[in-house]
C-alpha positions in Angstrom: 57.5 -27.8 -31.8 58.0 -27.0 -28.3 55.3 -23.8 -26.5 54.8 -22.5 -23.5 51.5 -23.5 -22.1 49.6 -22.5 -18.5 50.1 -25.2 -15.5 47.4 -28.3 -16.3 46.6 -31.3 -15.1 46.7 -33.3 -18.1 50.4 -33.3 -18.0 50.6 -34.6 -14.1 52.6 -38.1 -15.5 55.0 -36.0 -17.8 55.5 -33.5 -14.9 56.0 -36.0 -12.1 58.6 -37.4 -14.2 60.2 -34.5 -14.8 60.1 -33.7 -11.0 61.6 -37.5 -10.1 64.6 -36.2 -12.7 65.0 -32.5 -10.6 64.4 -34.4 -7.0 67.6 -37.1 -7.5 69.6 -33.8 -8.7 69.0 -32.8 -5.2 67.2 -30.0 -6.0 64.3 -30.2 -2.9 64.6 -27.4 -0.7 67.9 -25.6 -2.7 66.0 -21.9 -2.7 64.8 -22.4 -6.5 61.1 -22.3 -7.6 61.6 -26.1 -8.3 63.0 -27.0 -5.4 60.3 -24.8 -3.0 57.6 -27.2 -5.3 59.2 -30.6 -4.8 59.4 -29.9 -1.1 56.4 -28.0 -0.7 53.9 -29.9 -2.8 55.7 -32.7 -3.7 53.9 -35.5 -1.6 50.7 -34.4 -2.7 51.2 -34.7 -6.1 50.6 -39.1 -6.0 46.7 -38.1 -6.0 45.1 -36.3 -8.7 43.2 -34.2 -6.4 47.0 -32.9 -4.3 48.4 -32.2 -8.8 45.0 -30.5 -9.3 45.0 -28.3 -6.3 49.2 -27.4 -7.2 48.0 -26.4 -10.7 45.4 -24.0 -9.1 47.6 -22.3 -6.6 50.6 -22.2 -10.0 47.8 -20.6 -12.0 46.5 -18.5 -9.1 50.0 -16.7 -8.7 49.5 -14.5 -11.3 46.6 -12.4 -9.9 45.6 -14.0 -6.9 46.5 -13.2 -3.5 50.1 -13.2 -2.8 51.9 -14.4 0.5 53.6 -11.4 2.4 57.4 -10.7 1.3 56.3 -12.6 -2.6 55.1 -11.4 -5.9 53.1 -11.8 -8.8 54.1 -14.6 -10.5 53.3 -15.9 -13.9 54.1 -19.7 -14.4 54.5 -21.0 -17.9 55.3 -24.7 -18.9 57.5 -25.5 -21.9 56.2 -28.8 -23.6 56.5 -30.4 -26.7 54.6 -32.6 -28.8 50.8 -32.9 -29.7 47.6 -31.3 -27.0 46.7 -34.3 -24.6 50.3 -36.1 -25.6 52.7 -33.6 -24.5 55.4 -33.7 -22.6 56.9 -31.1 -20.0 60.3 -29.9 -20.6 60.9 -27.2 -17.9 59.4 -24.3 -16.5 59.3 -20.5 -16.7 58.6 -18.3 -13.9 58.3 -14.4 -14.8 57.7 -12.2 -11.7 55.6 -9.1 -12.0 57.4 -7.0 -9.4 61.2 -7.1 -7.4 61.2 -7.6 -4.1 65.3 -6.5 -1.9 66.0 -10.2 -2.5 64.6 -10.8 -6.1 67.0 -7.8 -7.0 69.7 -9.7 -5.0 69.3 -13.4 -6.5 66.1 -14.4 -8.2 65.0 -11.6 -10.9 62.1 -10.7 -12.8 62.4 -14.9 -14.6 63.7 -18.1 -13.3 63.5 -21.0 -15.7 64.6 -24.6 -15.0 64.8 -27.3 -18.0 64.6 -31.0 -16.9 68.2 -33.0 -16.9 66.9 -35.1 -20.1 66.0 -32.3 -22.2 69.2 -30.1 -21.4 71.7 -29.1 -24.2 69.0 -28.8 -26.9 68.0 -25.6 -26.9 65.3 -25.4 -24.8 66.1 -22.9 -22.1 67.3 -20.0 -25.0 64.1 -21.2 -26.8 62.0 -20.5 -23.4 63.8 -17.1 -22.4 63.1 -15.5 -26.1 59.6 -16.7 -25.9 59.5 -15.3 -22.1 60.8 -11.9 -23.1 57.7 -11.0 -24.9 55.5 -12.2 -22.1 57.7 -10.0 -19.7 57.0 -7.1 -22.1 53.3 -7.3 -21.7 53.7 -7.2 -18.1 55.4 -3.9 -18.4 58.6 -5.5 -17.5 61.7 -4.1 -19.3 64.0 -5.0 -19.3 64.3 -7.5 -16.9 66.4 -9.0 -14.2 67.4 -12.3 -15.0 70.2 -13.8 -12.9 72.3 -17.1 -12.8 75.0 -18.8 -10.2 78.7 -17.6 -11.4 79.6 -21.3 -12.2 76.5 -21.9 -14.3 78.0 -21.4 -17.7 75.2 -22.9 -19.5 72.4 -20.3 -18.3 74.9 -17.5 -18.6 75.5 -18.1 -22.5 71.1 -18.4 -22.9 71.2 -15.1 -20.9 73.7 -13.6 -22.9 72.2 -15.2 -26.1 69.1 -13.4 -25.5 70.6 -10.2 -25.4 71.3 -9.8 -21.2 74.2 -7.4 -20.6 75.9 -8.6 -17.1 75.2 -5.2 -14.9 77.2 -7.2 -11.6 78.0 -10.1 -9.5 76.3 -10.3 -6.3 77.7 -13.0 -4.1 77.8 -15.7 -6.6 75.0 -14.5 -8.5 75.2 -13.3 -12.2 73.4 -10.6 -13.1 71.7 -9.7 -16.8 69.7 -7.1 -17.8 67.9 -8.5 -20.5 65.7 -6.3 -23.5 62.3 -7.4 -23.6 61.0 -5.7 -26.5 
């Protein structure tokens, strides 16, 4: 059964798999979460000391010190399978607070599921799991948004309960109950 799970190193060679399967999408440097990592980090990931120091700043995000013009951010893992044989599926970002441009394009939670997993329920799984999380934060309901094409994050949005408020450009976006 699939579970969320805090960034850890144990899962580096199920990660950097996961990250080869986002890169050749072209997804490096496109604005997402994944695509800030794989440019930002992504080299330093080949040595278990560059994954280890990623996981820490991931974790750190959450209550640590936060870069001017960012937030908060908790980062959640979605894995499946047995502790010290699982494998990472995607990724769930919940953001504490809304910056001008989070309320624009990003939202309170981003997610991302990796291109072999897709179209198995993963990323409605994820977002109903999230919601909760969001909850304890104090977060509801939250911002989630998705690009107008993106048909497939739009019916988990909607799935989870988002009502579309607007459309922003070409982004989607949901209001979502989180308790």
């Amino acid at each position: 059964m699939a579970r969320f799970v805090r960034p850890d190193v144990r899962l580096r060679q199920s990660y950097l798999a996961a990250m080869r399967e986002f890169a050749d999408e072209g997804r490096a440097g496109d604005g997402s979460g994944i695509g800030s990592d794989l440019e930002r980090y992504g080299d330093s990931w080949d040595s278990e000391e560059g994954f280890a120091a990623f996981v820490a700043d991931k974790l750190a995000e959450s209550s640590g010190p936060v870069a001017e013009g960012w937030v908060h951010n908790t980062n959640l893992w979605w894995v499946e399978g047995p502790e010290g044989k699982a494998e990472y599926i995607g990724r769930m970002s919940i953001r504490h607070d809304l910056t001008d441009e989070l309320r624009e394009v990003g939202g309170h939670i981003g997610y991302d599921v990796r291109r072999s997993r897709r179209r198995q329920g993963h990323a409605t799984a994820m977002l109903r799991a999230a919601l909760p999380v969001a909850a304890r934060l104090g977060i509801d309901p939250a911002l989630v948004t998705c690009d107008e094409g993106n048909v497939a994050s739009r019916k988990v949005i909607q799935t989870c309960g988002g009502v579309l408020e607007d459309q922003r450009g070409t982004k989607l976006r949901f209001w979502v109950p989180t308790t």
